[in-house]
C-alpha positions in Angstrom: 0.0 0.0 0.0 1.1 3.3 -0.4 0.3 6.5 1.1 1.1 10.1 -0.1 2.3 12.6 2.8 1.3 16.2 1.7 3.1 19.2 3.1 3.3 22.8 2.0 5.0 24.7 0.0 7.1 26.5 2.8 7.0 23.7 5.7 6.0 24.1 9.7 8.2 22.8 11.9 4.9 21.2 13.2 4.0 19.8 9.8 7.4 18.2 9.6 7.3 16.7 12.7 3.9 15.4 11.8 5.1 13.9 8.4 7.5 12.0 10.5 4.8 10.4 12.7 2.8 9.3 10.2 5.7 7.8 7.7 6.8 6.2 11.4 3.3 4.6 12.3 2.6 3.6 8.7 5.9 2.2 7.3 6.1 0.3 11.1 2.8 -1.7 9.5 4.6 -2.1 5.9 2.8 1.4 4.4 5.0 2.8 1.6 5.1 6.6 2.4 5.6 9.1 -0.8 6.1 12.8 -0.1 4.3 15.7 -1.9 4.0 19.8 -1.8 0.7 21.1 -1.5 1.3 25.1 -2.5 -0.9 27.8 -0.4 -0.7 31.0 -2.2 -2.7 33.3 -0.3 -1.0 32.0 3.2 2.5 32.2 2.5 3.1 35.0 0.1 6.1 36.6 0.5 4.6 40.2 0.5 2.0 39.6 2.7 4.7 38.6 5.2 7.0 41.1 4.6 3.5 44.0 5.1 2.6 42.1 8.0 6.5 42.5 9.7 6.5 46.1 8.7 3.4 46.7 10.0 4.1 44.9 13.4 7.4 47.3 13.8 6.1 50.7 13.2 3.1 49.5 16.1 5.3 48.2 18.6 8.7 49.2 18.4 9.4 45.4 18.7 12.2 43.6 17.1 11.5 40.6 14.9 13.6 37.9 13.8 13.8 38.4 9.9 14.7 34.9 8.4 16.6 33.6 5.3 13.4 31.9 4.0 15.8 30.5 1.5 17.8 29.0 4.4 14.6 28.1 6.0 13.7 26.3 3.0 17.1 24.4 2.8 17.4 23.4 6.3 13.9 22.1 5.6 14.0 20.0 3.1 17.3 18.8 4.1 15.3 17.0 7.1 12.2 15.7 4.9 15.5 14.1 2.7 18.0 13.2 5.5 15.6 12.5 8.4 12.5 11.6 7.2 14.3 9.6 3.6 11.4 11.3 1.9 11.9 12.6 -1.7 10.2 15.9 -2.4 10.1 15.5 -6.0 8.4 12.3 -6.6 5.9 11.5 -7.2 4.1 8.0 -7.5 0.1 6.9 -7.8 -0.7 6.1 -4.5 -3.9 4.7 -2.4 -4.7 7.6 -0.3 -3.1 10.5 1.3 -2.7 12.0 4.6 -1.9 16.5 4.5 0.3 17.9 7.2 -0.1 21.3 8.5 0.2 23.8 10.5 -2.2 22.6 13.2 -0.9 19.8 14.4 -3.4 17.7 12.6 -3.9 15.6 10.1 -6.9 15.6 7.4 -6.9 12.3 5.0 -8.3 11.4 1.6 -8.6 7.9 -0.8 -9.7 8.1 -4.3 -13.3 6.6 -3.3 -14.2 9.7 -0.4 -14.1 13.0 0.0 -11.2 14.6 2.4 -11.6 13.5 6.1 -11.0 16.9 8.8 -9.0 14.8 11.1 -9.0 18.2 13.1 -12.6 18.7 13.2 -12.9 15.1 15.1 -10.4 15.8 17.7 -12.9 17.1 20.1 -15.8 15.0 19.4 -17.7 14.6 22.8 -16.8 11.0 23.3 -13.1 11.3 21.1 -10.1 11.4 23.1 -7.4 13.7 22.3 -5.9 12.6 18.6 -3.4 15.3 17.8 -1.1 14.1 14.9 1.9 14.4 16.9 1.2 11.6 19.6 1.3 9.3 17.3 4.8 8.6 18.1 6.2 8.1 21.5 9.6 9.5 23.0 11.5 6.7 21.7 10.9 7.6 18.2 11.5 11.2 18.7 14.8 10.8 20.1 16.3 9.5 16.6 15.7 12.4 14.8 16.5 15.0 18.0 19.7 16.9 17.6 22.8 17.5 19.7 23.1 19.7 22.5 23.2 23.6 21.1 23.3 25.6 24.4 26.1 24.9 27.1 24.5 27.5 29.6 21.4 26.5 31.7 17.9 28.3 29.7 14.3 28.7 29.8 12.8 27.9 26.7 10.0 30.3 25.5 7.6 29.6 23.0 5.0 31.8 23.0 2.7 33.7 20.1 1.4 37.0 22.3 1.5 37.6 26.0 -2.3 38.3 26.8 -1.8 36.7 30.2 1.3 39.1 30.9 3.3 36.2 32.0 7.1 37.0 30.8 7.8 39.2 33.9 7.3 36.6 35.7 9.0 34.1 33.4 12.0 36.7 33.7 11.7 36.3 37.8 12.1 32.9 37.8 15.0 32.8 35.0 17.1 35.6 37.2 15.9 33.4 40.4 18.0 30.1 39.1 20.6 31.6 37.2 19.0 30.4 33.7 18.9 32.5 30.5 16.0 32.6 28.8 15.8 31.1 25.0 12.9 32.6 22.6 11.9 30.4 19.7 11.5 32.9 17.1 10.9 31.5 13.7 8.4 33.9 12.0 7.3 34.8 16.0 7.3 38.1 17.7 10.4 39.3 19.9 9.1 40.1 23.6 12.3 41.7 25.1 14.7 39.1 25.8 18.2 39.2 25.0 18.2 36.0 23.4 16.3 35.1 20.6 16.9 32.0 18.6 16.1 30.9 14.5 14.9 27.5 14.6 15.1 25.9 11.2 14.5 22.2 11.9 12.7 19.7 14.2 16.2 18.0 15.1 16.5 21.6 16.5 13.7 22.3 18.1 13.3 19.2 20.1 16.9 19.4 20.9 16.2 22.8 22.5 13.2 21.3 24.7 14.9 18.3 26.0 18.0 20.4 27.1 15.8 23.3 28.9 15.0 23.4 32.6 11.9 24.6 32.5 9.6 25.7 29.3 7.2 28.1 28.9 4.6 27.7 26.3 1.1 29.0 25.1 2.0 26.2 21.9 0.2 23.0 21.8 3.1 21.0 20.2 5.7 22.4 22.8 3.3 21.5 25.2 2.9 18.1 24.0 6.3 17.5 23.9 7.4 18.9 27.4 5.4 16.5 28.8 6.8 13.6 26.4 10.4 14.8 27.6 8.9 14.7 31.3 9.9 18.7 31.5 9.1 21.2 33.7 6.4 22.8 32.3 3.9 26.5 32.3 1.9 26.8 29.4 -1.1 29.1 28.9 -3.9 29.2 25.9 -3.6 32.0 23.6 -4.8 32.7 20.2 -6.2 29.8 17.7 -4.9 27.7 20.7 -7.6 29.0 23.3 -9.0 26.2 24.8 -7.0 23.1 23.5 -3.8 23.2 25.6 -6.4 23.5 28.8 -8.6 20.3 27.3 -5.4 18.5 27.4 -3.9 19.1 30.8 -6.9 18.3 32.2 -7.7 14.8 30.6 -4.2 14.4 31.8 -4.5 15.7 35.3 -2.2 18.3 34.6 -3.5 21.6 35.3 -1.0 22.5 38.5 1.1 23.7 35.1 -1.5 25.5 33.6 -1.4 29.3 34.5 -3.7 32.2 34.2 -2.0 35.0 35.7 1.0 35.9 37.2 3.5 33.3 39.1 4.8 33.8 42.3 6.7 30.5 43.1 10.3 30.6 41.1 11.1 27.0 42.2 11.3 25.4 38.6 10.0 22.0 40.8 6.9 23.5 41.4 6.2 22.9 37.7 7.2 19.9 37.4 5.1 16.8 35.9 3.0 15.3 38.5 2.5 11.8 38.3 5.0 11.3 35.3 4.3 7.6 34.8 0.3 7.7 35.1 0.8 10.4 32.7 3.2 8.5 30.6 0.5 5.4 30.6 -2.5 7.5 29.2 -0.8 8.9 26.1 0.3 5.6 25.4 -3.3 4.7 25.6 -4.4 8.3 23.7 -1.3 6.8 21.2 -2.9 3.0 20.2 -6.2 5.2 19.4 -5.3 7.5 17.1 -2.6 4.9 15.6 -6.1 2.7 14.5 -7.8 5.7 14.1 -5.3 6.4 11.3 -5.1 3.1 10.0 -9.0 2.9 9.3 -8.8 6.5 7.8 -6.4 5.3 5.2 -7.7 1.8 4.7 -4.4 0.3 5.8 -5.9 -2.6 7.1 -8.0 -3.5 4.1 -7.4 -6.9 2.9 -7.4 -6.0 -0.6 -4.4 -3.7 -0.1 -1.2 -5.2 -1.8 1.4 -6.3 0.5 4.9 -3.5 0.6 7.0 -6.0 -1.8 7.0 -6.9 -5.2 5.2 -10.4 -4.9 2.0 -7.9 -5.5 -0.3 -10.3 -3.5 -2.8 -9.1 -1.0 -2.4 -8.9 2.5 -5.7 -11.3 2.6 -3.5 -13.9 0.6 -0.1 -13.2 2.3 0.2 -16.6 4.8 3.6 -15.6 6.1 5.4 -18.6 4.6 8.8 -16.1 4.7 9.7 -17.4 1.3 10.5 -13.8 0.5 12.6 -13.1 2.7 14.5 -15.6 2.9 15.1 -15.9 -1.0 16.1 -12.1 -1.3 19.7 -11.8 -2.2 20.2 -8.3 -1.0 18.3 -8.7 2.0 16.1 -5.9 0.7 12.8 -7.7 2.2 12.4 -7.7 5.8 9.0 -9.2 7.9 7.1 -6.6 10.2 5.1 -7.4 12.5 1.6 -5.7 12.0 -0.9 -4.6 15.0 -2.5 -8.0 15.2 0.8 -10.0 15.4 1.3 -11.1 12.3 4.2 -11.1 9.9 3.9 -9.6 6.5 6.8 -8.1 3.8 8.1 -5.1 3.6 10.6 -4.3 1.1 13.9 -1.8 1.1 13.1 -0.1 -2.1 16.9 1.0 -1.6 18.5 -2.5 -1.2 15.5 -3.9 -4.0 17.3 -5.1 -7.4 14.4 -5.8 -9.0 15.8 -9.4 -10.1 11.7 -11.5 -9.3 13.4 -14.0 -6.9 10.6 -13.1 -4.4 7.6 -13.3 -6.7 8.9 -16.1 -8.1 9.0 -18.2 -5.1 5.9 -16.6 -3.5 3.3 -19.6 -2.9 0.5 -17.6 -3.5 1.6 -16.9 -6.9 2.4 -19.6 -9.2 4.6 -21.2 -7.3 1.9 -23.0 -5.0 5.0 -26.0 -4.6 1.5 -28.5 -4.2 2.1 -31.9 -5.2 1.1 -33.3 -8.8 -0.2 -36.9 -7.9 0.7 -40.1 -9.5 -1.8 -42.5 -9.8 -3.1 -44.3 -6.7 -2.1 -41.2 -4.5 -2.8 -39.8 -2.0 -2.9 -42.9 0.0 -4.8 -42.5 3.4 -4.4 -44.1 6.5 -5.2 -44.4 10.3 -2.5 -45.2 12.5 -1.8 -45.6 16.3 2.0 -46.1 17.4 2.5 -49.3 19.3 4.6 -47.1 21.9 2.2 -46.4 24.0 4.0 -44.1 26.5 4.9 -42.2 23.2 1.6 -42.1 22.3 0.5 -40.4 25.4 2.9 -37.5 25.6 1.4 -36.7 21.6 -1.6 -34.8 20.4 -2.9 -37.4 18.3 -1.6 -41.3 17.9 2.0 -40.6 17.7 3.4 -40.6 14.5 5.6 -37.6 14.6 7.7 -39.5 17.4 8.3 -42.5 15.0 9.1 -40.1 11.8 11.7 -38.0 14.1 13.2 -41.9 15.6 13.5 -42.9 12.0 15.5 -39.6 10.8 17.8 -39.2 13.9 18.5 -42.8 14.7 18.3 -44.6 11.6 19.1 -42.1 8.7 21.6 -40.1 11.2 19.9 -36.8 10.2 18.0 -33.7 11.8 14.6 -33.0 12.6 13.2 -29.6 12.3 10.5 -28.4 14.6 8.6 -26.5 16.5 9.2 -25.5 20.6 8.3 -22.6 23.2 11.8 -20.7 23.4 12.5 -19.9 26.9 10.1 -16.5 26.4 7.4 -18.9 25.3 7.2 -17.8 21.7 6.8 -20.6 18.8 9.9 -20.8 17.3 11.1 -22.8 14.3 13.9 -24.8 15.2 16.5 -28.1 15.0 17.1 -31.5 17.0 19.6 -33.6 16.9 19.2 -35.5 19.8 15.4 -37.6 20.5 15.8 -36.0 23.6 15.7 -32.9 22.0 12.8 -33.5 19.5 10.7 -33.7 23.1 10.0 -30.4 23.2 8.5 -30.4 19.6 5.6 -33.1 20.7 2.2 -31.8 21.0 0.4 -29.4 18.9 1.1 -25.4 18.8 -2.0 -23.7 18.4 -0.4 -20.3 17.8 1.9 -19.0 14.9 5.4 -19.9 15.2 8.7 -17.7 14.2 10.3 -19.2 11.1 12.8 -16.3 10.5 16.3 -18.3 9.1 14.8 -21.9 9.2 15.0 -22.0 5.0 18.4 -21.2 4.9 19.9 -23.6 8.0 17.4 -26.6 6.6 19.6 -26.2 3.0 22.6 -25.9 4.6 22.1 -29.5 6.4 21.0 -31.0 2.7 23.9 -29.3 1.4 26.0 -31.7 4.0 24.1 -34.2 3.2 22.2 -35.1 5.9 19.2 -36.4 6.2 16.4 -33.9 7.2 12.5 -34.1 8.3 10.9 -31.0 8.5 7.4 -30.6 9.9 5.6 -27.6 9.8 2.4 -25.7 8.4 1.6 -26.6 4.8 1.9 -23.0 3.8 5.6 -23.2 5.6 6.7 -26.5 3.9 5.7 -24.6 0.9 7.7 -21.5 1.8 10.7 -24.1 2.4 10.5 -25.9 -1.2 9.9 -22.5 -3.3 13.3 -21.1 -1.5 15.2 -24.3 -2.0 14.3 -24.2 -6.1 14.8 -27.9 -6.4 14.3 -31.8 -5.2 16.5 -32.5 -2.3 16.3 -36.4 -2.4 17.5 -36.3 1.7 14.4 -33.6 2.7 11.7 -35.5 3.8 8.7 -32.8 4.8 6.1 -33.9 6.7 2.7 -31.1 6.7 0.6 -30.5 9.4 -3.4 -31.2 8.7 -3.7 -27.9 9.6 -6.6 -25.6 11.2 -5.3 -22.2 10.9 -2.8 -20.4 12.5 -3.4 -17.8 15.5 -2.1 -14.6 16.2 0.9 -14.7 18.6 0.3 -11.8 20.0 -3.2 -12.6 21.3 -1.2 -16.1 22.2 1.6 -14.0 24.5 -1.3 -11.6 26.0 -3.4 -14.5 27.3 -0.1 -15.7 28.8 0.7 -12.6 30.5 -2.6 -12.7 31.6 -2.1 -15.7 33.4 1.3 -15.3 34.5 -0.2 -12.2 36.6 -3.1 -14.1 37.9 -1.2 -16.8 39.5 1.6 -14.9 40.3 4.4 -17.1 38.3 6.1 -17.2 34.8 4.7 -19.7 32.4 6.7 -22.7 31.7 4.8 -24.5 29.1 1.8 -25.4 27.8 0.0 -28.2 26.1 -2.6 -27.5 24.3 -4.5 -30.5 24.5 -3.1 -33.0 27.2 -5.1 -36.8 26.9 -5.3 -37.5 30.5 -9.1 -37.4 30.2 -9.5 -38.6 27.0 -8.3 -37.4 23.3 -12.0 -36.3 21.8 -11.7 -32.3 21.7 -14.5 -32.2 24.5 -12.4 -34.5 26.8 -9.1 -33.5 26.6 -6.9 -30.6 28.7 -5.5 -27.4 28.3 -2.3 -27.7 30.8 -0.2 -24.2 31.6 2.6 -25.1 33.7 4.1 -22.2 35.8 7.7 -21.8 37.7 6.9 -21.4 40.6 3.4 -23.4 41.7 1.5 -26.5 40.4 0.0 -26.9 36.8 -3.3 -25.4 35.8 -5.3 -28.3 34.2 -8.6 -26.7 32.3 -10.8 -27.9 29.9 -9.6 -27.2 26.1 -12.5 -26.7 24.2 -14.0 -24.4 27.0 -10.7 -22.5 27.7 -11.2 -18.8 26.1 -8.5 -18.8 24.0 -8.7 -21.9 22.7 -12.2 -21.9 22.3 -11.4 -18.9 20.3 -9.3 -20.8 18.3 -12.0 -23.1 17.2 -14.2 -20.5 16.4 -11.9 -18.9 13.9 -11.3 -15.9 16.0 -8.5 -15.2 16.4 -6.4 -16.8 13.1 -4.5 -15.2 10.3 -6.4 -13.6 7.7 -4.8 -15.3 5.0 -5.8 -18.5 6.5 -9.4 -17.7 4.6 -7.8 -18.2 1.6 -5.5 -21.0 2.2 -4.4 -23.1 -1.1 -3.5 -25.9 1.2 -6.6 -27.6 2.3 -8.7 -30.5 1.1 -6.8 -32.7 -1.2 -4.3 -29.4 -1.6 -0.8 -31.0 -0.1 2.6 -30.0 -0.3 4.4 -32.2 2.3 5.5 -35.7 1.3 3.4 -37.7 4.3 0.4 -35.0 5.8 -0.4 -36.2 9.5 -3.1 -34.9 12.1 -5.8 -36.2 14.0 -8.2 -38.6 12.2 -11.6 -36.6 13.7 -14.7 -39.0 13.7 -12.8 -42.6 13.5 -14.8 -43.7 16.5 -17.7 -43.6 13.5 -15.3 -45.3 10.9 -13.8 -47.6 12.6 -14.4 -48.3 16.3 -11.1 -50.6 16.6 -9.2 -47.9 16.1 -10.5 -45.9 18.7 -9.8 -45.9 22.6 -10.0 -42.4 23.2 -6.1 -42.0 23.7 -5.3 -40.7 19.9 -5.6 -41.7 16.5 -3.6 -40.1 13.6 -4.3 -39.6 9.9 -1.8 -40.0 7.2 -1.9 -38.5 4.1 0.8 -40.6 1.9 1.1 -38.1 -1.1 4.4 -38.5 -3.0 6.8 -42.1 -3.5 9.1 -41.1 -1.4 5.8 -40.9 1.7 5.2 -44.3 0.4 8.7 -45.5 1.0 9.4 -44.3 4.3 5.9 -45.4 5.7 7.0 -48.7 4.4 9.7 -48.9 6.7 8.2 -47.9 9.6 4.7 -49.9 9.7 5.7 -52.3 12.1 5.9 -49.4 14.6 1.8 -49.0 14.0 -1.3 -50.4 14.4 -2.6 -48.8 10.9 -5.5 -49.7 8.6 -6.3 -47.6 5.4 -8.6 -45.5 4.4 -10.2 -43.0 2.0 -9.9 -39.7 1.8 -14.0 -39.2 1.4 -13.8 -41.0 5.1 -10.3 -38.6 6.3 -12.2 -35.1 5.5 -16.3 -36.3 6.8 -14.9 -35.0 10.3 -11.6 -33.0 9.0 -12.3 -29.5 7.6 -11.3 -29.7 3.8 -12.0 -25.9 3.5 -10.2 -22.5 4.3 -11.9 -21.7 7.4 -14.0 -18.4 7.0 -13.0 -14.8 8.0 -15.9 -13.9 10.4 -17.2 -10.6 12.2 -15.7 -11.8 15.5 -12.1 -12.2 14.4 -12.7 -8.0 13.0 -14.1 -7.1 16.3 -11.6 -9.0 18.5 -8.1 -7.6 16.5 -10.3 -4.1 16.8 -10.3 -3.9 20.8 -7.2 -6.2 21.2 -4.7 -4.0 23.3 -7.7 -1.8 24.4 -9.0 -4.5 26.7 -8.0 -7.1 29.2 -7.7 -9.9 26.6 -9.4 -12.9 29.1 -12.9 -10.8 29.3 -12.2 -10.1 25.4 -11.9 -13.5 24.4 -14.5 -14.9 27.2 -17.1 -12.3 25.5 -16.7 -14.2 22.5 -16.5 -18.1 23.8 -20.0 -19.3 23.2 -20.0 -21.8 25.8 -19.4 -19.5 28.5 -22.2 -19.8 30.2 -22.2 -23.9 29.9 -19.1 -23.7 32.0 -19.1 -25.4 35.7 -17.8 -22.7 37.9 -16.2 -25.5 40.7 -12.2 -25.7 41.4 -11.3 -28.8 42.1 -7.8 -29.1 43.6 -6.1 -32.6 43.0 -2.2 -33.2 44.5 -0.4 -32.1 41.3 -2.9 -29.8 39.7 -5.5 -27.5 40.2 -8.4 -27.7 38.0 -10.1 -25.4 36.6 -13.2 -25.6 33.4 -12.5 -22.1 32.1 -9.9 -19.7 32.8 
């Protein structure tokens, strides 16, 4: 997607500041961000400035700074070049646009609507505060703040008129601690004091703020960032400004530095910000609002909006396969995480060499890696491995534990993966070791990190050693597009996959809990057989440091019932190419729902698995290893009467959830939405190694 920032034809500090919030907020979600010059003829005619100067002397005697508009004008768009990377004279098509100005605000258009007075909405009775600038938080503003100008201690001034006839009082408290006292004065008015400095750039400007000891301002922006930089602070309305500055300091509890008349207290801690971190906490809150305020103004979100890179799919088709990425040779494609935890592209236009690797190996193009059949495939089975202790610590009938035995132990290769890294995040990774494959038993029902796993799975074929990988279809995929041809030692074994939920939602639940019982989560197993395998039997089991395991009911646990739902999964998973008869892996394996209506010998409640055989080389190795099963085949009319066989659908609840995700505790979210809340046995039942719980 690409958005056009609009500024005017002689830039505000304040609109240049805003450009950079709204290229930082959009390019963070993968927006491409185009600059543009919007010309104002009537405001910023040289000759009416130049009367209005003139005029302004002969009635006050005042002196005025008179600057170098043409070093104004370089200085400027040095910064949109240097600091923001903009270019000021290109121009590209682009999906919508957002104009900067003078106000602090932001209005927006697209080619279907009419412009959007982001201004005008501001103030709407039940509208927080959404200024343009607070879009960004300190930590963005730093990188673009300059070094220290002014060695000697100062007050910094910024002030339009002095209706309140404060600066006597400004000058009493500068003489009181030794400071001098620093006037902004780019096209303001001189008030008297000895010191009167040109500001061309923002890098300035904030510079001068986060140095001062105390600022005075009757400016909503220097206001604003005072209280970002935690400074000590008087400010006063005046002007266009009457009103706003007042509105803000009291939704933030702020008004001890508001000031109507005359000051009597010099102690610059007697304006300092009360309560910095409750202060700190609501504009990050005011900050997530006006960031998805934004985003729906421009459409950023929509589904339908090309990913940032040159595969020119859709962000409703992109499954986050990383085949991209990892195929770049310039490293010009990077994934970024979007507001709902997902990964998507987002290419260095800089770094890009245009040389098609990444569209070429993008699965959702023509490169959909899904296997051609031979005749007689795919082959389906049911299966139960004759280990039963193996069997137990799996989801389904233990297959995966056989496949990683074979690999390691008999073909002296590596397995690849999935585990909870010591932060409990999904992560792609390698065993060597059946010790090691442990930690990849038992189903993930969240996303998994698969940045680098391409690249270290062809470096072990390149050794020659044997490799089983196991991962999402739209992963194994990924893997077989970046490796560009057969690899006779990669066998890839595909998850019968659901869809794929955000990790983010995932790592909020678990904070959630963490805080609740007062311990760091261990682990979790999504579906523990203790009570039987069938998804209305079986366990949700969180272990924790520091106390016993929390044992809860899987299908009536929020998040997992949210899972279920198809709540809380990727949008690309509602148009996934790998369902149904669909397959990319050489063997497919997952739970064989509804076998205790096919074929009741198979069934004991403790876990069945489905095999998909889909290529020779599936046939082979199951060859070898069907002494380790009790298996019967099948057909793949009887696999997919119980197994979904079609992208799940995208559904008003998964919109509404991502909407207030972040806004609200996530268990109440997600519990809104689990329809069998109210069927849920409040009782805890405490047993000597767990405590039980239905619903969490």
């Amino acid at each position: 997607m690409k958005i056009g920032i609009i500024g005017y034809a002689k830039p505000e500090l304040e609109s240049l500041l805003q450009a950079y919030a709204v290229k930082k907020v959009l390019e963070d979600q993968a927006v491409d961000c185009y600059w543009y010059r919007k010309r104002d003829n009537i405001t910023y005619k040289a000759v009416r400035t130049t009367r209005k100067r003139n005029l302004l002397d002969a009635l006050s005697g005042r002196q005025h700074v008179h600057v170098d508009m043409n070093e104004a004008k370089t200085a400027m768009e040095g910064f949109i070049k240097e600091k923001l990377s903009l270019n000021p004279n290109k121009s590209e098509r682009t999906d919508s646009f957002v104009i900067v100005n003078y106000k602090a605000t932001i209005d927006t258009t697209n080619s279907t609507a009419n412009y959007i007075d982001f201004y005008q909405r501001s103030f709407e009775p039940k509208a927080e505060i959404t200024e343009t600038l607070m879009l960004c938080g300190l930590e963005d503003y730093e990188k673009i703040m300059g070094e220290t100008i002014k060695n000697q201690a100062y007050v910094f001034m910024d002030s339009e008129t002095d209706k309140s006839g404060i600066i006597p009082s400004i000058r009493k408290i500068a003489r009181a601690n030794n400071l001098e006292v620093i006037s902004k004065a780019y096209n303001r008015t001189y008030y008297g004091f000895e010191k009167v400095t040109e500001i061309f750039t923002p890098s300035e400007y904030l510079a001068y703020i986060r140095d001062a000891k105390l600022v005075v301002t009757d400016s909503f922006t220097t206001a604003y960032f005072a209280i970002l930089m935690k400074k000590p602070l008087i400010c006063y309305d005046q002007g266009m400004t009457q009103g706003k500055i007042k509105r803000f300091l009291q939704k933030l509890s702020l008004m001890d530095n508001y000031c109507t008349m005359k000051l009597s207290n010099t102690s610059l801690t007697a304006y300092n910000i009360k309560h910095p971190n409750k202060v700190s906490k609501q504009l990050k809150k005011y900050r997530e609002e006006l960031t998805d305020y934004l985003f729906e103004l421009v459409g950023a979100y929509n589904l339908d909006q090309p990913v940032n890179c040159p595969t020119k799919i859709t962000r409703g088709e992109c499954c986050g396969c990383y085949a991209c990425k990892e195929v770049c040779p310039t490293d010009a494609i990077q994934m970024v995480m979007d507001k709902e935890g997902f990964y998507y592209p987002h290419v260095n236009k800089e770094k890009c060499i245009h040389c098609g690797l990444c569209e070429r190996v993008c699965v959702k193009k023509e490169n959909s890696q899904i296997v051609s059949y031979e005749p007689d495939y795919p082959k389906v089975y049911c299966a139960i491995n004759k280990d039963e202790s193996a069997r137990m610590i799996s989801t389904s009938g233990g297959v995966f534990h056989v496949l990683s035995k074979y690999a390691i132990e008999q073909r002296e290769g590596v397995v690849f993966g999935v585990k909870f890294d010591e932060n409990m995040n999904a992560v792609s990774t390698s065993a060597r070791t059946m010790n090691d494959v442990k930690a990849f038993y038992g189903s993930k029902y969240v996303k998994s990190e698969i940045d680098g796993v391409y690249a270290k799975v062809k470096e072990q074929l390149n050794e020659g050693k044997f490799v089983l990988y196991s991962g999402l279809p739209c992963e194994c995929a990924g893997l077989k597009a970046y490796l560009r041809k057969d690899y006779e030692n990669l066998f890839i074994s595909e998850i019968l996959c659901h869809a794929a939920p955000s990790p983010k939602v995932f790592k909020n639940y678990l904070k959630f809990l963490s805080i609740k019982y007062k311990s760091p989560i261990t682990n979790v197993v999504f579906r523990d057989k203790r009570d039987g395998w069938l998804i209305h039997k079986c366990s949700m089991v969180i272990e924790f440091k520091d106390r016993k395991p929390l044992v809860v009911n899987s299908r009536r646990n929020n998040y997992f019932r949210n899972f279920l739902l198809d709540n809380i999964q990727r949008p690309g998973c509602s148009q996934c190419s790998f369902v149904g008869r669909s397959r990319v892996g050489d063997i497919t394996i997952g739970d064989f729902w509804g076998i205790h209506h096919i074929d009741e010998e198979m069934f004991d409640d403790k876990g069945t698995s489905a095999i998909m055989v889909n290529t020779e080389k599936g046939k082979k190795v199951l060859e070898e290893l069907k002494d380790s099963f009790n298996m019967k085949e099948k057909s793949i009319k009887e696999l997919f009467k119980y197994n979904h066989s079609k992208p799940c659908p995208y559904k008003p609840e998964r919109t509404e959830i991502f909407k207030r995700l972040g806004k609200e505790n996530i268990n109440p979210l997600l519990e809104s939405f689990n329809d069998l809340k109210n069927k849920v046995a409040k009782d805890i039942v405490t047993k000597d190694t767990a405590t039980k719980e239905v619903v969490d």
